[in-house]
Every structure is written in C-alpha cells, then in structure tokens.
C-alpha atoms as a printed R data frame, in Angstrom:
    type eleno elety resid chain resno       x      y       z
1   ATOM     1    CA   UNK     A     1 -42.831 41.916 -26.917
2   ATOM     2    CA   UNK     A     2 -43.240 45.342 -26.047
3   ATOM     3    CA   UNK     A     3 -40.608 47.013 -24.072
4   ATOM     4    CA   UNK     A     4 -40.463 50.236 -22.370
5   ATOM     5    CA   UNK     A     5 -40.607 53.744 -23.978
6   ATOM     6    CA   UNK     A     6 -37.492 55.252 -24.767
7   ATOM     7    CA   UNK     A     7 -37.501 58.987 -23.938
8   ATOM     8    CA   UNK     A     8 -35.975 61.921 -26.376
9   ATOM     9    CA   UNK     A     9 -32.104 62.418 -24.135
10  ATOM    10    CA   UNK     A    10 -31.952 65.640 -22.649
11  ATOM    11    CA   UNK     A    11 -31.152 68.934 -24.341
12  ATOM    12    CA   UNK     A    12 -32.382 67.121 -27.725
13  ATOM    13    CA   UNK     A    13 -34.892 69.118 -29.390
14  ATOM    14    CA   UNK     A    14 -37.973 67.876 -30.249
15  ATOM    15    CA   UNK     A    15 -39.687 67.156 -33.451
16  ATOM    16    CA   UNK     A    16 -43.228 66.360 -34.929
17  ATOM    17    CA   UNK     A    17 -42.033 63.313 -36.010
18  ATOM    18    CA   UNK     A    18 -40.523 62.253 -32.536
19  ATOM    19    CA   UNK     A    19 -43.443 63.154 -30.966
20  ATOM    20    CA   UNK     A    20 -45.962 61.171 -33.582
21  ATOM    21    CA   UNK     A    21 -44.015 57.921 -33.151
22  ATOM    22    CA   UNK     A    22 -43.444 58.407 -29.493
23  ATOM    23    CA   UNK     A    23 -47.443 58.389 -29.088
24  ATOM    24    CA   UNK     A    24 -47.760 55.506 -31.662
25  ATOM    25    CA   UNK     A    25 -45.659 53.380 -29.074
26  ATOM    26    CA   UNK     A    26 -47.676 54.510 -26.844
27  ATOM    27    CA   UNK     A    27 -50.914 53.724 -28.162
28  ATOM    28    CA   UNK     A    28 -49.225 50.115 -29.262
29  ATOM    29    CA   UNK     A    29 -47.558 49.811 -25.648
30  ATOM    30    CA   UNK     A    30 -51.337 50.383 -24.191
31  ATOM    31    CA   UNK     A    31 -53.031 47.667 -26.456
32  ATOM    32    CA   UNK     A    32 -49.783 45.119 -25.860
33  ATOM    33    CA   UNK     A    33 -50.209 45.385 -21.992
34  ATOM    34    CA   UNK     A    34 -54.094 45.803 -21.492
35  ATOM    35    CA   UNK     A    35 -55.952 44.882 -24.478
36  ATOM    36    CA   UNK     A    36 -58.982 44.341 -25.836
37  ATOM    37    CA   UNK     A    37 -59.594 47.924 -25.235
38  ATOM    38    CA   UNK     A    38 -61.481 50.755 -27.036
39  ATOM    39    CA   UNK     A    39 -60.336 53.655 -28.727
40  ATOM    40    CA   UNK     A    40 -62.024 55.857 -25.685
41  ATOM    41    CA   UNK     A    41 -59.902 53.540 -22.556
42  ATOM    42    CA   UNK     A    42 -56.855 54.373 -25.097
43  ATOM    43    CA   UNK     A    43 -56.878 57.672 -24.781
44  ATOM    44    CA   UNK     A    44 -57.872 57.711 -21.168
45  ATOM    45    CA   UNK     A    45 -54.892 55.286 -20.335
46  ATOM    46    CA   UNK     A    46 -52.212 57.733 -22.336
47  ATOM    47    CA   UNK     A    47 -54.016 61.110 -21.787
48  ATOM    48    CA   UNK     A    48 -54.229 62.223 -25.422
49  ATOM    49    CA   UNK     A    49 -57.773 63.066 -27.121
50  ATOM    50    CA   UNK     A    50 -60.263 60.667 -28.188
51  ATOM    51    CA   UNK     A    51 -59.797 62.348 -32.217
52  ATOM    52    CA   UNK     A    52 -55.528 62.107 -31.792
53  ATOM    53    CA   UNK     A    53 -55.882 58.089 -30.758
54  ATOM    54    CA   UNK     A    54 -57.693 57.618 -33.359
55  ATOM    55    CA   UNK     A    55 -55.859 58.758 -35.689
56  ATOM    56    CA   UNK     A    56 -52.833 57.095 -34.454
57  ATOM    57    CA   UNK     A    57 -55.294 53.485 -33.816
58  ATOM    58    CA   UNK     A    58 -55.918 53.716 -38.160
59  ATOM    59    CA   UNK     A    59 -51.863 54.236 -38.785
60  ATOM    60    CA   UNK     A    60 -51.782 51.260 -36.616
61  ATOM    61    CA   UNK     A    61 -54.043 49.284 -38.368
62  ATOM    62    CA   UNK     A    62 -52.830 50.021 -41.507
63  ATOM    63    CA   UNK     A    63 -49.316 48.781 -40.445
64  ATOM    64    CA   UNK     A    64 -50.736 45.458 -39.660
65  ATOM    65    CA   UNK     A    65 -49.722 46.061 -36.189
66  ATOM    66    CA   UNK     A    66 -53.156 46.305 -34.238
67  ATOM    67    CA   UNK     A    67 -56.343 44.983 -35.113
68  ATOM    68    CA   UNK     A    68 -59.981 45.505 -34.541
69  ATOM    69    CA   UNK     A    69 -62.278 42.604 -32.577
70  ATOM    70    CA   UNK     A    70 -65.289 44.297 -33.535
71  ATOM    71    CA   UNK     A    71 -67.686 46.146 -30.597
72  ATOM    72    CA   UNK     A    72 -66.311 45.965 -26.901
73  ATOM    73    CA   UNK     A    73 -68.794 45.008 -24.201
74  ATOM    74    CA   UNK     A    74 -72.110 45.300 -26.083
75  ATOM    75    CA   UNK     A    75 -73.655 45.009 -23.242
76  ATOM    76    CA   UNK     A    76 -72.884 48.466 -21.880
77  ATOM    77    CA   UNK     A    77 -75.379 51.674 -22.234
78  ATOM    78    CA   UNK     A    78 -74.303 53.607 -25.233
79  ATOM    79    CA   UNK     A    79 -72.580 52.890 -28.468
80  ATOM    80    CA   UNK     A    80 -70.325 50.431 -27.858
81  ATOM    81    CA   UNK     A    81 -66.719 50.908 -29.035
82  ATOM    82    CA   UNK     A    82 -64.500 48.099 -31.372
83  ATOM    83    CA   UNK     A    83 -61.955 46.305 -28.911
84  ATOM    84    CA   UNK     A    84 -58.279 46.899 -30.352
85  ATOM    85    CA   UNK     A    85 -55.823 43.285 -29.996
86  ATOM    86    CA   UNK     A    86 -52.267 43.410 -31.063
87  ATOM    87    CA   UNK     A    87 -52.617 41.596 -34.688
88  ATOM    88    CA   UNK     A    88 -51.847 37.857 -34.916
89  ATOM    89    CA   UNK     A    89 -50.841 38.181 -38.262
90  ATOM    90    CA   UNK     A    90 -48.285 41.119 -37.743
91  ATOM    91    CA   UNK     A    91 -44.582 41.485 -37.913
92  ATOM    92    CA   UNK     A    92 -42.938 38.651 -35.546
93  ATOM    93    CA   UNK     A    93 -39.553 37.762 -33.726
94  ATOM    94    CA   UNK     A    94 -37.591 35.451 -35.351
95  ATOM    95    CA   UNK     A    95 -34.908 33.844 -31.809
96  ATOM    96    CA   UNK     A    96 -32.433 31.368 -32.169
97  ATOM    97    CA   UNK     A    97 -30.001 30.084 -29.588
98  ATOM    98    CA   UNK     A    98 -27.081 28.115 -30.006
99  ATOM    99    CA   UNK     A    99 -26.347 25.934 -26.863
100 ATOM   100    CA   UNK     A   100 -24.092 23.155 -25.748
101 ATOM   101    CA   UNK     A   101 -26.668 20.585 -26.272
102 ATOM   102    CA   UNK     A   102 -28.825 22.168 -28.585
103 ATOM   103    CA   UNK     A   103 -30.146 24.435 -31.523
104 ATOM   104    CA   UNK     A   104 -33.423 25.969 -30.950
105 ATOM   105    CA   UNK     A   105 -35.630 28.424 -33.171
106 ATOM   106    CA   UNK     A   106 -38.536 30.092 -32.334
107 ATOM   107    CA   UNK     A   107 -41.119 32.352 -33.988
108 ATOM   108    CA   UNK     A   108 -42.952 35.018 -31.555
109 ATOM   109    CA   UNK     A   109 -45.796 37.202 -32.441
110 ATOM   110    CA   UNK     A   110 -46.510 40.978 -30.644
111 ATOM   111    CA   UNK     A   111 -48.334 39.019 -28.059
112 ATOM   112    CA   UNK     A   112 -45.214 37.713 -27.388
113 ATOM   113    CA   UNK     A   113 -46.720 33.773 -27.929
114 ATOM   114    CA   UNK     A   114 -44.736 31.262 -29.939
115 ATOM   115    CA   UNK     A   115 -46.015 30.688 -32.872
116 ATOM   116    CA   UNK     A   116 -43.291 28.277 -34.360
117 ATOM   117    CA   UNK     A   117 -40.721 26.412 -32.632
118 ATOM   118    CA   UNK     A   118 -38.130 24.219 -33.798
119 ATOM   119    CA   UNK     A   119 -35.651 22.078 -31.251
120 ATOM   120    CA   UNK     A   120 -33.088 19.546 -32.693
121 ATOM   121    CA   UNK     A   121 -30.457 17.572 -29.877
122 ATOM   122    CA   UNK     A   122 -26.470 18.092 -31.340
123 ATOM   123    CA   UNK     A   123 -23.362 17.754 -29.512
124 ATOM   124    CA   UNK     A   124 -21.615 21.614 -30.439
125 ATOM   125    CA   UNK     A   125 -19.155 21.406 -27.934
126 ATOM   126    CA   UNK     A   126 -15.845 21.236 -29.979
127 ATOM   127    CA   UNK     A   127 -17.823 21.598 -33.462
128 ATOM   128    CA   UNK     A   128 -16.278 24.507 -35.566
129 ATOM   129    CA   UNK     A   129 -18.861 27.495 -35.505
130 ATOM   130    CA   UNK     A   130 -19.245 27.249 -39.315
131 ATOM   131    CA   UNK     A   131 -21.538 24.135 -39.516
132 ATOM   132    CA   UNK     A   132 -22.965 24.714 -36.477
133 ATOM   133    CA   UNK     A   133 -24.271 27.708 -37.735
134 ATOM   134    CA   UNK     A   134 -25.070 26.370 -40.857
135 ATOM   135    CA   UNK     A   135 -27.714 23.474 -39.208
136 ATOM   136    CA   UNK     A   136 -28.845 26.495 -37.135
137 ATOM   137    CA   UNK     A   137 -29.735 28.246 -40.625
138 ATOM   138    CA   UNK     A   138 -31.528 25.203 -41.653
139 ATOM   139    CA   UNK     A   139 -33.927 25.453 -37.992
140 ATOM   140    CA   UNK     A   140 -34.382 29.565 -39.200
141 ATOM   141    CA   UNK     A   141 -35.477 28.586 -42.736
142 ATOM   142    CA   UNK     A   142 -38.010 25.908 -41.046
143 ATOM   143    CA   UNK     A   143 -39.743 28.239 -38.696
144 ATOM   144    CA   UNK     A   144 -40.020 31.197 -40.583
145 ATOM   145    CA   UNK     A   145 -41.828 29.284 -42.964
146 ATOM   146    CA   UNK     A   146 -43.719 27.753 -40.569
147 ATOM   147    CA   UNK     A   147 -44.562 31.606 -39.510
148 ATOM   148    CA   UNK     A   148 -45.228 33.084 -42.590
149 ATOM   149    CA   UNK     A   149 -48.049 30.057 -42.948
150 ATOM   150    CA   UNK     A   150 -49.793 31.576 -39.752
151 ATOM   151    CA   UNK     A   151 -49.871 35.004 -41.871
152 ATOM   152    CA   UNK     A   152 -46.701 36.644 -39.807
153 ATOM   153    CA   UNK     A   153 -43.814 38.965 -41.176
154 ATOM   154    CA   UNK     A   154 -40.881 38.036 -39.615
155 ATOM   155    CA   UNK     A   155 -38.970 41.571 -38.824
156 ATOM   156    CA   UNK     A   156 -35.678 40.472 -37.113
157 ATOM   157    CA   UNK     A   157 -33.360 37.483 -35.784
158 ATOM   158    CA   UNK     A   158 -31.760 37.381 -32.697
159 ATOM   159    CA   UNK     A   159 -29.427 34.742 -32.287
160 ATOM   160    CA   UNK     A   160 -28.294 33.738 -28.477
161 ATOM   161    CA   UNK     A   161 -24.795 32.499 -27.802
162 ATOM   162    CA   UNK     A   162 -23.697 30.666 -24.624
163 ATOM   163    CA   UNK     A   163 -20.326 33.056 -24.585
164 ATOM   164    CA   UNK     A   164 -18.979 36.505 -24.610
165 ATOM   165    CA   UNK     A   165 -20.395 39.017 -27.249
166 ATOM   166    CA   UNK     A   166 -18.451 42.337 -28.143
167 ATOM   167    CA   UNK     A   167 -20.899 45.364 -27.278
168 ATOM   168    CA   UNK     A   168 -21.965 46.489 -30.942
169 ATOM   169    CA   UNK     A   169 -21.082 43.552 -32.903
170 ATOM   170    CA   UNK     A   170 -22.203 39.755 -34.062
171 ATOM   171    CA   UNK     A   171 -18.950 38.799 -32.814
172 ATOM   172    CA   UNK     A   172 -18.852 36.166 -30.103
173 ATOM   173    CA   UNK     A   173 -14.850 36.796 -28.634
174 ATOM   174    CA   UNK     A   174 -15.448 33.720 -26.045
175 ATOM   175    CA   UNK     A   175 -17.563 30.954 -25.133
176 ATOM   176    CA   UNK     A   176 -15.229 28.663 -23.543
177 ATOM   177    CA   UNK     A   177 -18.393 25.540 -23.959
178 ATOM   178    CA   UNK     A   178 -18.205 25.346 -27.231
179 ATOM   179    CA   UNK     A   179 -14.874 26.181 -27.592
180 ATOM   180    CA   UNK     A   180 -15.134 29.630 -30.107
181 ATOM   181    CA   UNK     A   181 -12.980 32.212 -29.983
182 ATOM   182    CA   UNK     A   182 -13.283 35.469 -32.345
183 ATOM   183    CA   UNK     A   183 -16.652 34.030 -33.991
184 ATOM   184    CA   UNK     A   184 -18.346 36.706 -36.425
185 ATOM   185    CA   UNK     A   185 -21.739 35.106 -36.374
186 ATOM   186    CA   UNK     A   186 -22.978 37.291 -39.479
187 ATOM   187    CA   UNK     A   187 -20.041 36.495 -41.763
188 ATOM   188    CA   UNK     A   188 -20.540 32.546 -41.246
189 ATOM   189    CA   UNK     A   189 -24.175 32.566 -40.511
190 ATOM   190    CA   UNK     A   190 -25.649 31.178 -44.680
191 ATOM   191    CA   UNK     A   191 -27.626 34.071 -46.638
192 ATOM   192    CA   UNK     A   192 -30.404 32.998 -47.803
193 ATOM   193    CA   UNK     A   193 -30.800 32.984 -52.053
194 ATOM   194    CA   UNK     A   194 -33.571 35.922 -51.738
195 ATOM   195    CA   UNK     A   195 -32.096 39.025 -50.605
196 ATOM   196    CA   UNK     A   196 -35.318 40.560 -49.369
197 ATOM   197    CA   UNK     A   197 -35.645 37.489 -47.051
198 ATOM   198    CA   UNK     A   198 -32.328 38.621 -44.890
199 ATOM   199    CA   UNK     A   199 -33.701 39.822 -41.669
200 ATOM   200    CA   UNK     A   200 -31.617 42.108 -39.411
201 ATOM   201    CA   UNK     A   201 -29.611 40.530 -36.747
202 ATOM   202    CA   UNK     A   202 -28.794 40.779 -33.533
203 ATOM   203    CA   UNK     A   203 -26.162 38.465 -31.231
204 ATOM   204    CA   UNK     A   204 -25.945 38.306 -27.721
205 ATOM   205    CA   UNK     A   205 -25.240 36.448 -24.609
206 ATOM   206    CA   UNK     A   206 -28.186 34.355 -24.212
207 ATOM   207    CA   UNK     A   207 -28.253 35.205 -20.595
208 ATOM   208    CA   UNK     A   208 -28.906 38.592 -21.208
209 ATOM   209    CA   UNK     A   209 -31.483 37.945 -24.011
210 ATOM   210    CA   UNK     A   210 -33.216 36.061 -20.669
211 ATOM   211    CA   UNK     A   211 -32.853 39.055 -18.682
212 ATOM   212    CA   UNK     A   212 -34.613 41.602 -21.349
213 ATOM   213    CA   UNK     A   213 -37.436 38.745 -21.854
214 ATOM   214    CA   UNK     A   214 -37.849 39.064 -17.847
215 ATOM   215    CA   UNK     A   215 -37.793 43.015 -17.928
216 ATOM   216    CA   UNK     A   216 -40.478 43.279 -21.019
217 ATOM   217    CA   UNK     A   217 -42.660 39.866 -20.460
218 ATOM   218    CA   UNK     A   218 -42.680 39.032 -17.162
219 ATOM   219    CA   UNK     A   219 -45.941 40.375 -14.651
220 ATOM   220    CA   UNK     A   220 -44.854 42.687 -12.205
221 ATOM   221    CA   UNK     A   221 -40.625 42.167 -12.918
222 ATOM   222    CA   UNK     A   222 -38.631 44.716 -10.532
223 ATOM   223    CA   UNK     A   223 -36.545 47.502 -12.031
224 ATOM   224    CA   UNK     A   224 -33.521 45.798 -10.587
225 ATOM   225    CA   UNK     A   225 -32.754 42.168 -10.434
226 ATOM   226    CA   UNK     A   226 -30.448 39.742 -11.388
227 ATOM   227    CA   UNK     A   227 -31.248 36.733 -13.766
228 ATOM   228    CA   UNK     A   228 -29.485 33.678 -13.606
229 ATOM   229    CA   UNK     A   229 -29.283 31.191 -16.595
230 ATOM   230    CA   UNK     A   230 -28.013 27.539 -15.264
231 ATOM   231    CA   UNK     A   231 -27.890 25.012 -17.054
232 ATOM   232    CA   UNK     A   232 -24.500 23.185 -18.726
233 ATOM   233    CA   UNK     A   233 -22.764 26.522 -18.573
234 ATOM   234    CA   UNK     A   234 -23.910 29.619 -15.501
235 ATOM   235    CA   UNK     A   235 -24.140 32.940 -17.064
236 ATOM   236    CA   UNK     A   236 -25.982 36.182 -15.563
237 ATOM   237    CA   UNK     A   237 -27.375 39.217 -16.727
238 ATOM   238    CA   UNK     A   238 -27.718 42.370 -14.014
239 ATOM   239    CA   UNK     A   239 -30.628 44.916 -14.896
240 ATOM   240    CA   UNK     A   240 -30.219 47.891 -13.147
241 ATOM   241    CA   UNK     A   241 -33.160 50.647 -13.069
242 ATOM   242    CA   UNK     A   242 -34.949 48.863 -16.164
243 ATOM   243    CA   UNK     A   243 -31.780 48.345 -18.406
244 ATOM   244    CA   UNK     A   244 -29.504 45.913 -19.144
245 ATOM   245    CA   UNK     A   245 -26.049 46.519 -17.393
246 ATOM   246    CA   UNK     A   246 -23.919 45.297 -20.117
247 ATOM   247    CA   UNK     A   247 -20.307 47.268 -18.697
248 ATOM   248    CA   UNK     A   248 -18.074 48.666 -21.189
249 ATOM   249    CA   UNK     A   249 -17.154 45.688 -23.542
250 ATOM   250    CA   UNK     A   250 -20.661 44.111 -23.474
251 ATOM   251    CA   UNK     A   251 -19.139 41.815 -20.624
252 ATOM   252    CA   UNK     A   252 -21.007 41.890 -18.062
253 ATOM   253    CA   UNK     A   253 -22.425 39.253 -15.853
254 ATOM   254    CA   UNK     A   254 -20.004 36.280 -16.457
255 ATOM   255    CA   UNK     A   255 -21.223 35.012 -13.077
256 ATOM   256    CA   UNK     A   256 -19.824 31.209 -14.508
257 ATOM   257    CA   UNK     A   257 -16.790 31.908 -14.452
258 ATOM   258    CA   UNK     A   258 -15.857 33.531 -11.766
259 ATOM   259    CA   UNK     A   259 -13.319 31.531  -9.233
260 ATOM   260    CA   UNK     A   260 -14.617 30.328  -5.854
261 ATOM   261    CA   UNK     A   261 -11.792 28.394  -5.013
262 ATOM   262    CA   UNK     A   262  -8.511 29.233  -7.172
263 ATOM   263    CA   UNK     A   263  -6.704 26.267  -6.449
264 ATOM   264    CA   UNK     A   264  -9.883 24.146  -7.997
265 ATOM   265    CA   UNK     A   265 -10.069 22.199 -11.166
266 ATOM   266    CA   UNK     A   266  -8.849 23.620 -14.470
267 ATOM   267    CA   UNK     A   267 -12.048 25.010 -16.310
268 ATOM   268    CA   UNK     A   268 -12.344 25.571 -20.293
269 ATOM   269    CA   UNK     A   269 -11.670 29.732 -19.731
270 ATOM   270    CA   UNK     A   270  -8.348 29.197 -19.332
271 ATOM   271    CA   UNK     A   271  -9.031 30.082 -15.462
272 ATOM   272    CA   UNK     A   272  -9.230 27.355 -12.512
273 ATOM   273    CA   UNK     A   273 -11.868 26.285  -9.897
274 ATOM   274    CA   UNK     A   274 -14.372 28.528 -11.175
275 ATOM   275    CA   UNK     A   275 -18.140 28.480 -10.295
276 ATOM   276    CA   UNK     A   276 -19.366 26.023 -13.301
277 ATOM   277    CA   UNK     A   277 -17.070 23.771 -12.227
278 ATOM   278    CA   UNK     A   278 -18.711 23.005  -8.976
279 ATOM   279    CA   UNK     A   279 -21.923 24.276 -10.173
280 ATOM   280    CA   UNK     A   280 -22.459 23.614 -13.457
281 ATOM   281    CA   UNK     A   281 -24.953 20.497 -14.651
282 ATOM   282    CA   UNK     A   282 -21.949 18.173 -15.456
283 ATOM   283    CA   UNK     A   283 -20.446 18.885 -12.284
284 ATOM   284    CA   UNK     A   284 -24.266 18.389 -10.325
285 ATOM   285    CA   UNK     A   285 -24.448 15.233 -12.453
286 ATOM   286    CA   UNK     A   286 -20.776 13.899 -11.798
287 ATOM   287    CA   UNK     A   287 -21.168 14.602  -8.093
288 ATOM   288    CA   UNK     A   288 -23.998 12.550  -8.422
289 ATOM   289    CA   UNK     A   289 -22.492  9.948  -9.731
C-alpha cells in the first residue's frame, strides 16, 4: 500500500521537517517493498547512515507502523541484526465500492493483504443513492470491526463509484448504471454516533482506484499503461509516467461510453451505440442468448 515518493516541486525551499518525513517514507517504502530487512540493508538500500536509519526505524516503531521480527539470518558471521516487517497491527485501508450488482467492503493492512472483507448481492441499478449508501454504511461498520479485532487502526475510506467523480470532491455528477446524477456521497453517506470513529474519505471512479492499485501493488507495473475495468459497465483509467491522468474535471478515461457506431442502440448516458452497449456483460450475455 505504499506508493511512490512524492518529491518537494521545484523552486520550493526545503525544510528539516520535509526532509525528516521524506526519509521516513523512505525507510517505510524500503521495508514495504523488500522486507524482512535489517537496519544495516536499510540504510544501504536508501544511502543514509546506519545511526540516521535508526533513528528514523524507532519513530517508526513507535508509530505502530513497522515492527521488529527479532534477529535476521542468525546464521550469518557477526551479530546478527533484528529483521524490520511492516506491522500487522498498524493503521489499515478501509475500500468500499458501490457497483451495479453489488456492495463490497474491504479492510487492507500496509502489506496491502485483506484482512476483512464483506460482499452482499443487491440490485442498485435504479435505487436512490441514499439507501444504497446507507446498506453500504452497514458493510463499513461490519469490517472495520472485524479489523479492529485483528488489532488494526483503520486511517481512511475510499469509496469506488461506477460513474463520473468531480476532481476534488465526493460528488459523483454521473453514473449512467445506476442512474445518479449530482450524488454528494459524504452528505448522504450515515455518520457514525462516535465522532472520533469518522474516517477521512475519498470518492472516485472505481476504475481509476484499479489503476493506482496496479501502479503501487502490482510486480514490475510500467510507468504508462492503460487499465481496463469490464464488467456490467467499461470504464478506464490512463497512467501516464507513474500518475493518474485524471484531465481537467477528473473525467478522464470514460472508455464505456464512447460511440463506436452512432446510429447504435440508445445507451443510459443519454448518448447512442456506445461501446457498453456492444461490449458490456449484458450485451455479451444477450448476444449469447
């Protein structure tokens, strides 16, 4: 769940704060991708000093966000150094989606492995986005119970949307599937009764939530690529030099409905014969039969 390092934009000066949580990521970016490793491979991997990483290792450790295994390779001549994991009992992703079909919730540690998961089958297509969202508050609950069981913290909730989100916002302007228009997910999305358990949101196109999953999880992703989500609905997501292209209205990559053949079937957009409509599952399973 680690993503890339941002770097300080240019003619920004630096400070000793940037700089100390700039090398934290680092060090927590270095035990996320290659751990169990000592304190020593740490600071040979980011090229600080042995007494630095350490430093930065205890802040770590302190933050529940690393642990230590206890000595690395005993076997080895010389005093064996403590391997350093990404805790399992650290903060953790909280991800919901709402889809056509579907309301799903998951729990993800550091390690980026599910913890909790909760799936339940509902027709939304047509459903106002209140009680949808409402049963989809009822799934978050659930799991981060279910989370906080295993020991984890759950730091944020980002909730996937099979539509169009304004860049910025929680405000879904379009998803033509389940028939929402002008949705502000926060405002109808239940608080729960204790205020420290509201976690901070985030809403998105759950085609580009795919795409930055890709980009930070996958094993040897490309800088550039295009993911594809198919399944009732086609959406896209274009990374370009390891970011998320998301244009200027946060509309990018609406690959489903673009037309193919204009004088085609009317589709829910509002536009005709576009690519879900000859590509889509219902229209694999109708020309199916």
């Amino acid at each position: 769940m680690t993503a890339p390092l941002h770097e300080p934009r240019p003619g920004t000066p630096d400070t000793q704060q940037g700089m100390r949580r700039r090398n934290l990521s680092r060090v927590m970016h270095s035990v996320a991708t290659d751990g169990p490793l000592s304190r020593a491979t740490v600071a040979q991997h980011i090229g600080l000093t042995r007494a630095a990483v350490s430093t930065l290792v205890d802040e770590l450790i302190r933050s529940g966000l690393i642990e230590e295994l206890g000595p690395q390779r005993p076997g080895r001549v010389g005093r064996p150094g403590s391997a350093l994991v990404v805790s399992r009992s650290g903060p953790a992703g909280i991800g919901a989606e709402v889809g056509v079909d579907h309301l799903a919730v998951c729990a993800v540690d550091l390690s980026g492995e599910v913890r909790a998961r909760a799936v339940r089958r509902v027709a939304n297509r047509g459903r106002a986005p209140g009680p949808v969202l409402k049963e989809l508050s009822v799934l978050i609950r659930e799991v981060t119970a279910r989370a906080e069981r295993e020991g984890l913290r759950p730091a944020g909730l980002a909730v996937a949307v099979p539509g169009l989100v304004a860049r910025g916002t929680h405000t879904v302007v379009r998803a033509p599937n389940l028939d929402w228009h002008d949705t502000d997910v926060s405002a109808l999305l239940p608080t729960p009764a204790e205020p420290r358990s509201v976690l901070p949101l985030s809403v998105d196109n759950e085609a580009n939530f795919g795409a930055l999953a890709e980009l930070w999880l996958g094993e040897e992703t490309p800088a550039d690529f295009l993911h594809v989500s198919a399944e009732i609905g086609i959406g896209a997501a274009l990374v370009v030099d390891g970011k998320l292209l998301r244009g200027t209205r946060g509309f990018a990559g609406e690959l489903g409905h673009v037309p193919v053949r204009p004088e085609g079937p009317a589709c829910p957009c509002g536009g005709r014969g576009c690519l879900e409509q000859y590509a889509g599952e219902e229209a694999v399973l109708r020309a199916a039969g």
